[in-house]
N, C-alpha and C positions, 0 to 999 in steps of 0.2 A: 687027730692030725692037724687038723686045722688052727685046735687051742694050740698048738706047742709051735705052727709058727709064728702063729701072732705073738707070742710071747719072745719067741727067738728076736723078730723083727725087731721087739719092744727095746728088750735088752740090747741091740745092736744101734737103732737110735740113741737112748741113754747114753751109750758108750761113744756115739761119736758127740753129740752135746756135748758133753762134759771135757771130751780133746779139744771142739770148738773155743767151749768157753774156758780153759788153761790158756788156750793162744789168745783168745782177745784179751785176759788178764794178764797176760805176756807180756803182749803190746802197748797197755795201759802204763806198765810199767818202765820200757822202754819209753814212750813218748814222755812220762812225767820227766823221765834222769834229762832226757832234750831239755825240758825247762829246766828242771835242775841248774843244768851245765849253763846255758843261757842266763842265769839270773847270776850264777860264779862270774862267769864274765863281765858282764853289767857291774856286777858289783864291784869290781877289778878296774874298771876304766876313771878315766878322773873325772873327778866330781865338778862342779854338777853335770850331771847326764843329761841329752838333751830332750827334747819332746818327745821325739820318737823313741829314745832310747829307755827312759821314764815310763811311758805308757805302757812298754815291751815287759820292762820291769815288772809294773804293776800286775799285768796280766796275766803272765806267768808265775807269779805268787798268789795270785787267785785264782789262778787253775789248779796249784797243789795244794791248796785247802780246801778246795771241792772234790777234790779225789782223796784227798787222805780224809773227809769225812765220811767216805763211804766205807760201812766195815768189811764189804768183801776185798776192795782194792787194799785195804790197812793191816788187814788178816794175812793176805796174799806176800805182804813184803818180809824180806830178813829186817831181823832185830837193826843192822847197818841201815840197812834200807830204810828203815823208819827214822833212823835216830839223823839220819843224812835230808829228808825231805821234810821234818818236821825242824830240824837245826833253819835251816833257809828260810822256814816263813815264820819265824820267829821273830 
């Protein structure tokens, strides 16, 4: 009795992990298209962008090359999805 709840318990951990970790890789994805959108912008305004605008720039195409190097984040996106955050930090 005991083995079969611990195993129940096991299985019902597992199962929420893994709902957990969908939604942080959810929101990972949500948060990159921010930058995404952000850098569309930037890149949209007249040049040259100013310091502040530049740095915002910079940062946010260095945040989507550190996320698009990870394979779980990179596995996680549609075919769109990659071909849209890897077009940007090109």
């Amino acid at each position: 009795m005991k083995k079969t709840l611990f195993i129940a318990l096991l299985i019902a951990s597992i199962s929420q992990l893994k709902a957990q970790d969908t939604l942080t890789v959810a929101q990972q994805i949500t948060s990159s298209f921010s930058s995404y959108n952000l850098i569309v912008e930037l890149n949209n305004k007249p040049q040259p962008l100013s310091a502040r605008d530049s740095a915002a720039r910079v940062r946010n195409i260095n945040h989507l090359k550190y996320m698009l190097a990870k394979p779980w984040f990179y596995n996680a996106l549609t075919t769109q999805q990659r071909s849209q955050l890897t077009g940007i930090v090109d």
